[in-house]
C-alpha positions in Angstrom: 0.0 0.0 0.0 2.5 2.2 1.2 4.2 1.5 -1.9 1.6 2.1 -4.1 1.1 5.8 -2.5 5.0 6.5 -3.2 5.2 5.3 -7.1 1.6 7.5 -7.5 3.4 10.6 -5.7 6.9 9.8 -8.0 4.6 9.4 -11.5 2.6 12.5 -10.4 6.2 14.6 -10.2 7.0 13.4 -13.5 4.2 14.3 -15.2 2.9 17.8 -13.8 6.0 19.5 -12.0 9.0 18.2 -13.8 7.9 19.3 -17.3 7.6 22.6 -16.1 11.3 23.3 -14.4 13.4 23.0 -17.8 15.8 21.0 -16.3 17.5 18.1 -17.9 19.6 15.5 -15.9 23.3 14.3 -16.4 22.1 10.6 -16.0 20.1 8.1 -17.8 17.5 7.5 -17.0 16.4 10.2 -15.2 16.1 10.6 -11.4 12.3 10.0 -10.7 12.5 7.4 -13.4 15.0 6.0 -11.3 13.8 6.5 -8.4 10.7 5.5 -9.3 12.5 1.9 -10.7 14.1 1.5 -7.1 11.5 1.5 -5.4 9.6 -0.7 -7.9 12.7 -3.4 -7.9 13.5 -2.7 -4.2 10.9 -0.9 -2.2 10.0 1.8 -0.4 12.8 1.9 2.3 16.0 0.3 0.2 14.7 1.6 -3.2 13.2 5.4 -1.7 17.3 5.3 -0.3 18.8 4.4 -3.5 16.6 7.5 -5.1 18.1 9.6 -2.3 21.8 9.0 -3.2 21.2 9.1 -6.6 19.6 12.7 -6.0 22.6 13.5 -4.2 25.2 12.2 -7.2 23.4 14.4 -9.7 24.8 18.1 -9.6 26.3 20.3 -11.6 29.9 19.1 -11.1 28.9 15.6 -11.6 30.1 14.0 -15.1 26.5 12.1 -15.1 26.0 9.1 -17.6 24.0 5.6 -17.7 23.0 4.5 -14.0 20.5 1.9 -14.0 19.0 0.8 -10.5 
């Protein structure tokens, strides 16, 4: 259940507030995709923590690339 709410509030980010912030991220795929995959493959507690680092790795100074979960 708890799970369910999470991957609703993840698809909800994608679709309404990240097409709106012009923003494009250094990795592939992109962080709430990722995140969104983690928590799918791992979670809520293990795959919402994977998200979190991922968040953290993805700045300007970060050489990006292909980071799958």
């Amino acid at each position: 259940m708890l799970k369910t709410i999470v991957l609703k509030i993840i698809r909800f980010y994608q679709v309404f507030i990240s097409p709106n912030l012009n923003r494009r991220c250094r990795f592939y795929p992109s962080c709430s995709s990722y995140a969104f995959s983690a928590v799918e493959k791992y979670g809520v507690v293990n795959g919402g923590l994977k998200g979190l680092k991922r968040l953290f790795r993805c700045h300007p100074l970060s050489p990006g690339g292909v980071d799958l979960p």
